[in-house]
PASEBA-1860 file (N, C-alpha, C; in nm, 3 decimals):
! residues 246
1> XXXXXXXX> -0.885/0.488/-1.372/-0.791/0.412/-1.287/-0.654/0.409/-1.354 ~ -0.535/0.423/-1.242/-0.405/0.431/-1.316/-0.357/0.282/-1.322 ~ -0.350/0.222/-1.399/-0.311/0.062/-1.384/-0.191/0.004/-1.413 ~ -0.070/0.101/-1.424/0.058/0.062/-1.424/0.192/0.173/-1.427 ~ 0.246/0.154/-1.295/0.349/0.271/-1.281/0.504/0.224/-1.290 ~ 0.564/0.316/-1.326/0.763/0.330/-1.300/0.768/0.413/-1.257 ~ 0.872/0.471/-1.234/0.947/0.590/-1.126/1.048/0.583/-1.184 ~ 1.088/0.690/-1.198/1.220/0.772/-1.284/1.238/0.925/-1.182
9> XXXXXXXX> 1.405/0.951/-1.143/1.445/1.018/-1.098/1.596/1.079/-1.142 ~ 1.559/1.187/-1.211/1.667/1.262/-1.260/1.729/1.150/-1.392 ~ 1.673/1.107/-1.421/1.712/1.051/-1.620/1.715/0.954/-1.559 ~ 1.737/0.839/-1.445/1.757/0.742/-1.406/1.639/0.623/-1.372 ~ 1.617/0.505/-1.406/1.547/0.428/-1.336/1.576/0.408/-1.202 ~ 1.465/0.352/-1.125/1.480/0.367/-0.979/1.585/0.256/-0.980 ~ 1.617/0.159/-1.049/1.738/0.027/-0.973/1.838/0.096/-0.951 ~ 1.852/0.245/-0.985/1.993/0.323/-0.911/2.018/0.303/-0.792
17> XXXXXXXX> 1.915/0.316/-0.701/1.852/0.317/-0.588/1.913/0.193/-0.507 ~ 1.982/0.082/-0.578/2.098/0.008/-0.512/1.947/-0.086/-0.481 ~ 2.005/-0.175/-0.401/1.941/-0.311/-0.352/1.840/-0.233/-0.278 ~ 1.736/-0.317/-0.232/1.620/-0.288/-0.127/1.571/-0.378/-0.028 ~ 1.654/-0.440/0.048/1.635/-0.624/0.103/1.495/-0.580/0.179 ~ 1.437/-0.513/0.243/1.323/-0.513/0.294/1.180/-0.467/0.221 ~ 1.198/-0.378/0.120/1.091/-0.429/0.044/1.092/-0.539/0.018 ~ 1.172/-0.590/-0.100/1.158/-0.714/-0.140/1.129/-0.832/-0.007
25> XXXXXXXX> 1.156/-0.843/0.114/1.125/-0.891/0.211/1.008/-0.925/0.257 ~ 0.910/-0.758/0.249/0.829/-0.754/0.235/0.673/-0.853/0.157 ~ 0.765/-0.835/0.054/0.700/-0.888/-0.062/0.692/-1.037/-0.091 ~ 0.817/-1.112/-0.047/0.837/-1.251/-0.029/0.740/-1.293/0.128 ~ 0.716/-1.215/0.211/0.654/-1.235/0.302/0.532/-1.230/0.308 ~ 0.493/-1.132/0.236/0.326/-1.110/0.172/0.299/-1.245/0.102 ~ 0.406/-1.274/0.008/0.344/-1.380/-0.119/0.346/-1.536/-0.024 ~ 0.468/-1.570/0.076/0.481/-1.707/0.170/0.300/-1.700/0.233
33> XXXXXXXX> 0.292/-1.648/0.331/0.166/-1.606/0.391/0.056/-1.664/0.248 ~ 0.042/-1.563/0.216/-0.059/-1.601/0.130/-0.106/-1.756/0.029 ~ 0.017/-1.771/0.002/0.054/-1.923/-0.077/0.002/-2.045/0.042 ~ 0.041/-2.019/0.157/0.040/-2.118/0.235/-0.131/-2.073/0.365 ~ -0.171/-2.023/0.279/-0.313/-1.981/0.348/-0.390/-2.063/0.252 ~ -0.538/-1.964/0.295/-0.634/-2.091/0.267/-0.666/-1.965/0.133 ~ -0.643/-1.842/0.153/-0.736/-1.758/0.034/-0.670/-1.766/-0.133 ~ -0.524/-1.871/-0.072/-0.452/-1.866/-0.210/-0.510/-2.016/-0.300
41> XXXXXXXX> -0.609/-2.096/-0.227/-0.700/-2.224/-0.283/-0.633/-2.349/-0.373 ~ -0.435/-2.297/-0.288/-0.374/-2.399/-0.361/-0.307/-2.494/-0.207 ~ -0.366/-2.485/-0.112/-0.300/-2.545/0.016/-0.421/-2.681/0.046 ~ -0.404/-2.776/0.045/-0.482/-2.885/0.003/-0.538/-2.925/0.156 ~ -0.459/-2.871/0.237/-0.517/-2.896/0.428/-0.638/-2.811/0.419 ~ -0.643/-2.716/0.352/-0.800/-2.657/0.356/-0.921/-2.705/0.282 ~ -0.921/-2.828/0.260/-1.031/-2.874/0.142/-1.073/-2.792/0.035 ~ -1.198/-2.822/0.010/-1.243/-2.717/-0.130/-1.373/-2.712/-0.065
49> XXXXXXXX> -1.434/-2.635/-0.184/-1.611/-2.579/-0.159/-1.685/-2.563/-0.025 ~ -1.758/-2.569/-0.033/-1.762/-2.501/0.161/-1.660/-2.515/0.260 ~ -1.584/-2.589/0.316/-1.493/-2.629/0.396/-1.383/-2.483/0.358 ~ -1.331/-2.515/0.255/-1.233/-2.369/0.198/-1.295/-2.243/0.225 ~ -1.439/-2.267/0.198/-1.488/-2.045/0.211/-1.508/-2.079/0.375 ~ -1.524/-2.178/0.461/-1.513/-2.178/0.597/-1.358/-2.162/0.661 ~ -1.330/-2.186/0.605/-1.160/-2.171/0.654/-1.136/-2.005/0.622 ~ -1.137/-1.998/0.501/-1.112/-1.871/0.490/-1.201/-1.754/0.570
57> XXXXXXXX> -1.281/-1.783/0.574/-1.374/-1.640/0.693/-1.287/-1.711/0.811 ~ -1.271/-1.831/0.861/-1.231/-1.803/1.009/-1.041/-1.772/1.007 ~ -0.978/-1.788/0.894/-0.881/-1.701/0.853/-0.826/-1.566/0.895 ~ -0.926/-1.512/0.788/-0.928/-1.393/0.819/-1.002/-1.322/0.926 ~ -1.084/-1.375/1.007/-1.093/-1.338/1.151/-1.015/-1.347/1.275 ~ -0.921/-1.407/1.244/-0.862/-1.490/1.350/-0.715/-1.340/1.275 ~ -0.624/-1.308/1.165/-0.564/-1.266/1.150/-0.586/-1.120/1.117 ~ -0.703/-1.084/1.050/-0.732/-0.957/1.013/-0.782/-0.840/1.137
65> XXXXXXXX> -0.842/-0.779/1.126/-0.888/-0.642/1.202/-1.037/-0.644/1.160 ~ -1.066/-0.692/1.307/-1.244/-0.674/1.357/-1.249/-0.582/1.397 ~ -1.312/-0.499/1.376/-1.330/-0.330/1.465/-1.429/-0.351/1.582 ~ -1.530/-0.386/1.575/-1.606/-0.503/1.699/-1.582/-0.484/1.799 ~ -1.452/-0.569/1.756/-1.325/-0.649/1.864/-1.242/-0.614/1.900 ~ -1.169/-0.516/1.847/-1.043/-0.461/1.873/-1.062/-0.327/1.921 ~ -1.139/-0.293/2.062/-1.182/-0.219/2.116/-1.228/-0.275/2.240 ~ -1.220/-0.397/2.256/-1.282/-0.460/2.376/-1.184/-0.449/2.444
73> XXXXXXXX> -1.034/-0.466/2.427/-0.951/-0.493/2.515/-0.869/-0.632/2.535 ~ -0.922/-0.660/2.417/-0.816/-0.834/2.452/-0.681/-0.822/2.353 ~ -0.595/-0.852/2.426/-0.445/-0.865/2.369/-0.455/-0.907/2.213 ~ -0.488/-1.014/2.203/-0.480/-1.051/2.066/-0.539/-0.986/1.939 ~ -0.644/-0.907/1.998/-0.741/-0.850/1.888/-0.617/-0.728/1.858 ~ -0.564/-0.647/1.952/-0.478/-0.510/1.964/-0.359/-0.574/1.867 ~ -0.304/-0.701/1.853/-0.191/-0.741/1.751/-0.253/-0.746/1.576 ~ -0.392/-0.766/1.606/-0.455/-0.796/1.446/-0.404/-0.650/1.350
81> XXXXXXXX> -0.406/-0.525/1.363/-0.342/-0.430/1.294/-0.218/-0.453/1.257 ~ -0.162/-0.562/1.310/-0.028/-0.577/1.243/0.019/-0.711/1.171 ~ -0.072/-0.801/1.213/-0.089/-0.898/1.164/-0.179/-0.901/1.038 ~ -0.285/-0.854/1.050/-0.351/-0.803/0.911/-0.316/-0.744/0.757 ~ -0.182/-0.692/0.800/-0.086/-0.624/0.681/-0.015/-0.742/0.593 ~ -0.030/-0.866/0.629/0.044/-0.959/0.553/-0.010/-1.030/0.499 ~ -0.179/-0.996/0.540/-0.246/-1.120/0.528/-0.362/-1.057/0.404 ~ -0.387/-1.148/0.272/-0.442/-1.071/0.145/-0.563/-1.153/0.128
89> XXXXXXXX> -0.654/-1.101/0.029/-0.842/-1.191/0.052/-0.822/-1.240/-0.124 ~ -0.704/-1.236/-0.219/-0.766/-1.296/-0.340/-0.621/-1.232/-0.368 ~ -0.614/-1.317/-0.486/-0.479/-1.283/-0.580/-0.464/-1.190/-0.683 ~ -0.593/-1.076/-0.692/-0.584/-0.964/-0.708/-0.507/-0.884/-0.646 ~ -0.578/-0.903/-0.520/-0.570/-0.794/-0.402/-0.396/-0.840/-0.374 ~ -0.394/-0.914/-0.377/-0.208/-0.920/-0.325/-0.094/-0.860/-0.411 ~ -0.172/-0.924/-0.541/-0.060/-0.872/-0.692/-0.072/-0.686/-0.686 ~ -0.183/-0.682/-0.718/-0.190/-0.577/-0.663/-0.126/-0.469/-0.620
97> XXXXXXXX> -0.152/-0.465/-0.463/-0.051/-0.448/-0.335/0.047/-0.454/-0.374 ~ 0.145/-0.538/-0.417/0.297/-0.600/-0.380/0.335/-0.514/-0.537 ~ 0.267/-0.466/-0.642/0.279/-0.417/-0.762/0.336/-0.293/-0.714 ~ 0.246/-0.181/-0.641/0.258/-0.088/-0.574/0.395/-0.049/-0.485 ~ 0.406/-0.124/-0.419/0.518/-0.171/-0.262/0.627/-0.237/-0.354 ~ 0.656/-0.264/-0.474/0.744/-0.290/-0.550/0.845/-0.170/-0.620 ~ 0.731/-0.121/-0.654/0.723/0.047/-0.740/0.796/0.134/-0.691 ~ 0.664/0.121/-0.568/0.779/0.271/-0.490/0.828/0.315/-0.354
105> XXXXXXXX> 0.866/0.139/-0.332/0.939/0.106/-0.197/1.076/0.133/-0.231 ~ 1.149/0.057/-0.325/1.258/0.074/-0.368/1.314/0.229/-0.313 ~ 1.285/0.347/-0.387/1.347/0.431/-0.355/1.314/0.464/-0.217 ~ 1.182/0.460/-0.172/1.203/0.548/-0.058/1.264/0.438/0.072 ~ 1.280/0.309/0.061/1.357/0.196/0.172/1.502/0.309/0.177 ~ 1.556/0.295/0.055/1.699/0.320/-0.001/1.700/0.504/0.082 ~ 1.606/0.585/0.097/1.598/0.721/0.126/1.611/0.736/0.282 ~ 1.519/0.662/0.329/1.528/0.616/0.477/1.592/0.528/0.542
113> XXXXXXXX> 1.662/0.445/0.441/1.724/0.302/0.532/1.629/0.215/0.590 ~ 1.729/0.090/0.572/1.634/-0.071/0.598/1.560/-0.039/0.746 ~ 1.622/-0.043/0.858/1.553/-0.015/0.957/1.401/0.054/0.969 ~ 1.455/0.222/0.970/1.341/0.300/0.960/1.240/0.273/0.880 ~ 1.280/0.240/0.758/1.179/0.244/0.632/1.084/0.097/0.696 ~ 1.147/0.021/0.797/1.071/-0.092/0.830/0.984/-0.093/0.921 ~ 0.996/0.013/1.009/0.947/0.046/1.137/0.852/0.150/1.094 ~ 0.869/0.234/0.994/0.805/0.346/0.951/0.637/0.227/0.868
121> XXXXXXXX> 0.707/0.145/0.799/0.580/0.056/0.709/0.484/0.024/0.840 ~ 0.551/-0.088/0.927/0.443/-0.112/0.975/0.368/-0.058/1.101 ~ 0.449/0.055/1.132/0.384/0.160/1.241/0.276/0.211/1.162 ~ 0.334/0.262/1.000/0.180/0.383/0.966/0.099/0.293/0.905 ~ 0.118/0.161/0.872/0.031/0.067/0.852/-0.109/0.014/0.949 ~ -0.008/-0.012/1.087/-0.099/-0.032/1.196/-0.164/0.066/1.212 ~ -0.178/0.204/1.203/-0.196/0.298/1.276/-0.347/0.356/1.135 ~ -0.265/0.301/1.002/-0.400/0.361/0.895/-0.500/0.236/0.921
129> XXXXXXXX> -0.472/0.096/0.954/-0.575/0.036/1.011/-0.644/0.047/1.145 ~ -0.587/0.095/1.257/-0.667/0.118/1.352/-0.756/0.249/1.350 ~ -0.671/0.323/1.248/-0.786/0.472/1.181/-0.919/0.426/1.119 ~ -0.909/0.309/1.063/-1.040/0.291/0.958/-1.088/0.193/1.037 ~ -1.075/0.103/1.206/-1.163/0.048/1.269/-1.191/0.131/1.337 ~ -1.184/0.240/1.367/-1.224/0.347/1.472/-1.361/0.400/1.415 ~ -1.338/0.433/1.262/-1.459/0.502/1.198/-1.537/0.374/1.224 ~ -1.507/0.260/1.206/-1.621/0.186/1.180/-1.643/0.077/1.285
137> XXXXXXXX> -1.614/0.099/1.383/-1.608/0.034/1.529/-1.720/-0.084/1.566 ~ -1.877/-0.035/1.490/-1.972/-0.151/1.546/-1.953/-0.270/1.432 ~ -1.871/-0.239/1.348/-1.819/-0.363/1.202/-1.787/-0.497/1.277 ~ -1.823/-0.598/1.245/-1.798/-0.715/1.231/-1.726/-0.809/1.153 ~ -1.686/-0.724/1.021/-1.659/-0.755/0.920/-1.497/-0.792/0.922 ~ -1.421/-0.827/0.922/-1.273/-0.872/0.861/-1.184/-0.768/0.784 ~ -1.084/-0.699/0.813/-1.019/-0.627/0.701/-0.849/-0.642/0.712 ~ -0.810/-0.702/0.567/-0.702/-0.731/0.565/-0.611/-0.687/0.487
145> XXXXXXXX> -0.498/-0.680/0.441/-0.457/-0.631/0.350/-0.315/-0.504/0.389 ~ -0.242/-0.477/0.309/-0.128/-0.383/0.336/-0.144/-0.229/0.270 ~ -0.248/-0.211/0.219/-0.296/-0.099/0.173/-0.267/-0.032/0.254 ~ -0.303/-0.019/0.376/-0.242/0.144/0.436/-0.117/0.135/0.448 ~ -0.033/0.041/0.439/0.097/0.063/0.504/0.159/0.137/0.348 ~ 0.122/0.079/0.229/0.164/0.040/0.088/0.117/0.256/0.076 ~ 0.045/0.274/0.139/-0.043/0.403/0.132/0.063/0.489/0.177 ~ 0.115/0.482/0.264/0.192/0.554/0.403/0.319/0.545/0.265
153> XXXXXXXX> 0.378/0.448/0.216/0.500/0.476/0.131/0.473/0.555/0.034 ~ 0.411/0.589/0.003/0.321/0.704/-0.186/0.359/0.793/-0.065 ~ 0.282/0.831/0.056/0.294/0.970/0.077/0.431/1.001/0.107 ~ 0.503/0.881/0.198/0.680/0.948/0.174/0.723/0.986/0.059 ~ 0.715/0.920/-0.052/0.770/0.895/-0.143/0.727/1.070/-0.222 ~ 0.631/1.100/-0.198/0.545/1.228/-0.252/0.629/1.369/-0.179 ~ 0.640/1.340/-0.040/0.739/1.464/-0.018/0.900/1.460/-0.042 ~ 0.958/1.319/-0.029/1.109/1.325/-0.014/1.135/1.302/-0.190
161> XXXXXXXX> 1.022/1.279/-0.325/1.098/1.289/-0.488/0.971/1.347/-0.530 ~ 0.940/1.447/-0.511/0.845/1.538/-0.576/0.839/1.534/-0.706 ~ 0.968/1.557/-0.735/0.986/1.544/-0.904/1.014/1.431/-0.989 ~ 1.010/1.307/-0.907/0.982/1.193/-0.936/0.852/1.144/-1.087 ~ 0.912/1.121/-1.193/0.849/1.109/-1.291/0.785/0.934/-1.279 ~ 0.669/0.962/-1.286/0.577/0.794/-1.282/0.539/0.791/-1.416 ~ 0.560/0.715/-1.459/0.483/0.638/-1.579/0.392/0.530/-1.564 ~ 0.267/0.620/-1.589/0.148/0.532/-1.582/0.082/0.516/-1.711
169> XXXXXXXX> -0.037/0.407/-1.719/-0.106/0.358/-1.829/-0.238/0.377/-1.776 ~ -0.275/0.449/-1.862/-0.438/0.510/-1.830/-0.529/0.438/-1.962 ~ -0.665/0.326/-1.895/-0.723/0.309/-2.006/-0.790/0.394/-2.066 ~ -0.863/0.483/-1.999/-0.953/0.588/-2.121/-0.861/0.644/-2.226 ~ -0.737/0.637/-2.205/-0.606/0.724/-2.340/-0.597/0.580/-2.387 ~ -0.624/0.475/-2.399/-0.598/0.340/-2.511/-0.449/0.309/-2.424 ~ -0.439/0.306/-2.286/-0.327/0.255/-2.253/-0.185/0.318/-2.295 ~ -0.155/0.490/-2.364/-0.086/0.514/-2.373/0.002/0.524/-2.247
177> XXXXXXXX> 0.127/0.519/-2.297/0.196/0.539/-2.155/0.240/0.673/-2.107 ~ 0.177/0.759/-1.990/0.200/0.961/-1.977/0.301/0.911/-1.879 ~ 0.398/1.026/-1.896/0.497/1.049/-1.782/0.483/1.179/-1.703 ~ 0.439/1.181/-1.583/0.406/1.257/-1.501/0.472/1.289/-1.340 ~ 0.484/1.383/-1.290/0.546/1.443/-1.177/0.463/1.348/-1.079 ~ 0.567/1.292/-0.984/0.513/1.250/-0.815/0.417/1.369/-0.827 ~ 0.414/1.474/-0.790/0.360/1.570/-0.745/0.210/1.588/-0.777 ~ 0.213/1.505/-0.927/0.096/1.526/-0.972/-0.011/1.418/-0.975
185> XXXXXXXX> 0.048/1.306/-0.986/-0.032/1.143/-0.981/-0.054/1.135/-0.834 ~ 0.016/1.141/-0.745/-0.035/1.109/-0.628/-0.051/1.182/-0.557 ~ -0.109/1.295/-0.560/-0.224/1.379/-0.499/-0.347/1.347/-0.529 ~ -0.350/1.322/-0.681/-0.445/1.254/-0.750/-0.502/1.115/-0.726 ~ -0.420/1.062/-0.715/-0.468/0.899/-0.650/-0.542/0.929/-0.495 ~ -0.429/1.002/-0.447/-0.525/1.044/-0.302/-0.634/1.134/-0.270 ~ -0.689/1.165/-0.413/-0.799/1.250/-0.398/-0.950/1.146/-0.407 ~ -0.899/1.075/-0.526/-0.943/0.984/-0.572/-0.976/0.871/-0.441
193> XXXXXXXX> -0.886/0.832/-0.333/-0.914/0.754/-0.239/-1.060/0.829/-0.141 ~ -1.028/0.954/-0.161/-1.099/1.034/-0.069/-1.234/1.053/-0.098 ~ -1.253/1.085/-0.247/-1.376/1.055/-0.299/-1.427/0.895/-0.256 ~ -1.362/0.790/-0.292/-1.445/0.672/-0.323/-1.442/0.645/-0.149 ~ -1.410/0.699/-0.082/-1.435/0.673/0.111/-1.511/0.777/0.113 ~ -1.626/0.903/0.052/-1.740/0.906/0.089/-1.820/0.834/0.017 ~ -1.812/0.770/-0.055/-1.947/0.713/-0.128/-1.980/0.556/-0.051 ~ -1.871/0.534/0.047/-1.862/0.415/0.110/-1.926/0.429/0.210
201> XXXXXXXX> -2.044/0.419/0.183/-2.153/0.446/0.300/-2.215/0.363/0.370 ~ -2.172/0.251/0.286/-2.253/0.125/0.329/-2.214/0.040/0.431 ~ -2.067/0.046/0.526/-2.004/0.022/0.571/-1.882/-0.012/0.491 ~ -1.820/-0.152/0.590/-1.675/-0.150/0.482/-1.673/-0.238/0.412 ~ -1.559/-0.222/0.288/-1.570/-0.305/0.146/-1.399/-0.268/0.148 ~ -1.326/-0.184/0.041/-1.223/-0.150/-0.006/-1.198/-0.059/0.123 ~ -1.089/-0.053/0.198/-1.093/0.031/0.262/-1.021/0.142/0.245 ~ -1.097/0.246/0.152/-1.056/0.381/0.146/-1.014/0.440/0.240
209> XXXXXXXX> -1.048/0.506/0.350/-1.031/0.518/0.496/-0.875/0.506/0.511 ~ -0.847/0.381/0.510/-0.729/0.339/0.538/-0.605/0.387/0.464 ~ -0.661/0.392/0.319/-0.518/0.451/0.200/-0.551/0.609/0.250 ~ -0.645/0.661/0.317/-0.599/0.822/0.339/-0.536/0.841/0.447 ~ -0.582/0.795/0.549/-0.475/0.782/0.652/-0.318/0.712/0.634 ~ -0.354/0.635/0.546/-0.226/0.564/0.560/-0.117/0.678/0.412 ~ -0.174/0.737/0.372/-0.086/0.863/0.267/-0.041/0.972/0.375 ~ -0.165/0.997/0.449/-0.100/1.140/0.499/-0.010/1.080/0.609
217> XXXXXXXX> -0.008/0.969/0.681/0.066/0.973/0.829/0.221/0.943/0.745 ~ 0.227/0.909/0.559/0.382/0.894/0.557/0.408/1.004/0.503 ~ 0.334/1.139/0.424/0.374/1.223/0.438/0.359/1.287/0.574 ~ 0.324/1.305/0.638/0.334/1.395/0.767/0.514/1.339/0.827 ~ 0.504/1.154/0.830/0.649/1.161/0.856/0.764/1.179/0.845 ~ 0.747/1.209/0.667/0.853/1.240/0.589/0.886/1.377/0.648 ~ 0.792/1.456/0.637/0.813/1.607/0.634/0.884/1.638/0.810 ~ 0.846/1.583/0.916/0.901/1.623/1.056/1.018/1.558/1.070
225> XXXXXXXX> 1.046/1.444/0.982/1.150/1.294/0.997/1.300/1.348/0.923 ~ 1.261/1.449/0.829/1.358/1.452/0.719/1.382/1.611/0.709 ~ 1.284/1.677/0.705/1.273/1.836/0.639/1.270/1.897/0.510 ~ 1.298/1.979/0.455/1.307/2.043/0.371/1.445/2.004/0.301 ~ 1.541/2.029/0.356/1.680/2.031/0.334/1.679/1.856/0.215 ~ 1.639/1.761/0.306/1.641/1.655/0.221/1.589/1.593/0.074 ~ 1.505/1.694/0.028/1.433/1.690/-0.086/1.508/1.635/-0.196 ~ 1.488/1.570/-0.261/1.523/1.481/-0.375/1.513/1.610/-0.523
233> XXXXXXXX> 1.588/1.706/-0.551/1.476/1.797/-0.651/1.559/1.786/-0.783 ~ 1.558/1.651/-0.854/1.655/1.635/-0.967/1.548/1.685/-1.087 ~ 1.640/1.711/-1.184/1.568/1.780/-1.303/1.468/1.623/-1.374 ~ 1.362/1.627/-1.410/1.316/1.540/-1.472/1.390/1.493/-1.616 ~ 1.322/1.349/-1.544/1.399/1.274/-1.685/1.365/1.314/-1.766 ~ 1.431/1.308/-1.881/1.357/1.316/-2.049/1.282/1.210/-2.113 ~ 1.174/1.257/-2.166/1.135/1.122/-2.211/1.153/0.997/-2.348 ~ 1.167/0.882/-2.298/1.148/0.846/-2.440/1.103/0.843/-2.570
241> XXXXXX> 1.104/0.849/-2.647/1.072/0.781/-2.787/0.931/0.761/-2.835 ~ 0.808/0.812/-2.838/0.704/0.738/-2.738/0.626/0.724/-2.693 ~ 0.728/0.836/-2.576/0.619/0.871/-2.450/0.601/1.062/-2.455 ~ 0.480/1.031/-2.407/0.447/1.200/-2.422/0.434/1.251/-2.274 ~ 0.525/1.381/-2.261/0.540/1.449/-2.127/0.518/1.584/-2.112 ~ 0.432/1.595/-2.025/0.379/1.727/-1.995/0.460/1.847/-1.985
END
């Protein structure tokens, strides 16, 4: 597992990349939601011990994506794909998320602009969640979370800075820190999604499903949205002091 990234483009840290008001938007909106829900177990209108894990399942039913349900035809169930993207099951899963959508929103908001880059999140968001209730349609189960949308930005981000250097921390290397090509970590992460969505046989849990759909529909958009011509192809940074680069 890769458990901590930067982005570096052409010797530069990404804050080149100027302000980002809608990630960060994003992210203040993810964390409000959550704080003032019942799964964050600091909102005192939800009681504690049973009453709280009852709130929270009817929570996240009421906001997340029933696959069940969201096939029957009722208005409200057809909004849960988009409502579901804000809404997180534990303060893992949010830190998480918002770690990610921190990382490597920045540049690509700033590549596409506030608008698009906003319309682009939660279109391929909705769209990698209604992909992974389709596979799993007789589910009953609840699925929440911004993973596909957070998914859909890696794959922009993968065609428009290819040469985008990530610095990640890998525990089997003792947490050294490798600096590595976009090109090369996140193909890898998305192979990796692809593997752990067949072994998910059991129905749904993590929804793998969702981070593959939700990678390829933002590369597929990058590539028809932007072209060739727009490619980001700066010489890689050099590395620090440090750090060891391929």
């Amino acid at each position: 597992m890769i458990s901590n990234w930067r982005v570096t483009v052409g010797g530069g840290n990404r804050s080149r990349w100027g302000p980002a008001p809608v990630t960060y938007g994003l992210i203040a909106l993810c964390g409000l939601v959550f704080l003032v829900g019942p799964a964050s177990g600091l909102n005192p209108a939800y009681g504690s011990g049973d009453a709280l894990q009852a709130a929270q399942r009817a929570y996240f039913h009421r906001w997340g994506v029933v696959p069940a349900e969201l096939f029957e035809g009722s208005p409200g169930a057809a909004l849960t794909p988009a409502t579901a993207l804000f809404v997180h099951g534990s303060w893992v899963h949010l830190l998480g998320n918002m770690l990610f959508l921190y990382v490597f929103g920045v540049m690509t908001e700033e590549r596409m602009g506030r608008m698009q880059f906003l319309l682009f999140y939660v279109g391929c968001g909705y769209l990698a969640l209604l992909g992974y209730a389709a596979a799993n349609a007789d589910s009953g189960q609840s699925l929440v979370g911004a993973s596909g949308a957070i998914s859909a930005v890696l794959g922009a981000l993968l065609y428009l800075f290819p040469r985008a250097r990530v610095t990640s921390l890998l525990p089997f290397l003792f947490f050294l820190p490798l600096r590595f090509p976009a090109w090369v970590v996140l193909p890898f992460w998305a192979a990796l999604q692809w593997l752990a969505a067949g072994r998910a046989s059991d129905g749904p849990g993590v929804a793998y499903l969702a981070h593959i759909v939700g990678f390829g529909l933002g590369l597929v958009f990058a590539w028809v949205r932007f072209g060739p011509a727009t490619r980001v192809k700066a010489a890689p940074a050099p590395a620090p002091e440090g750090e060891n680069q391929p």
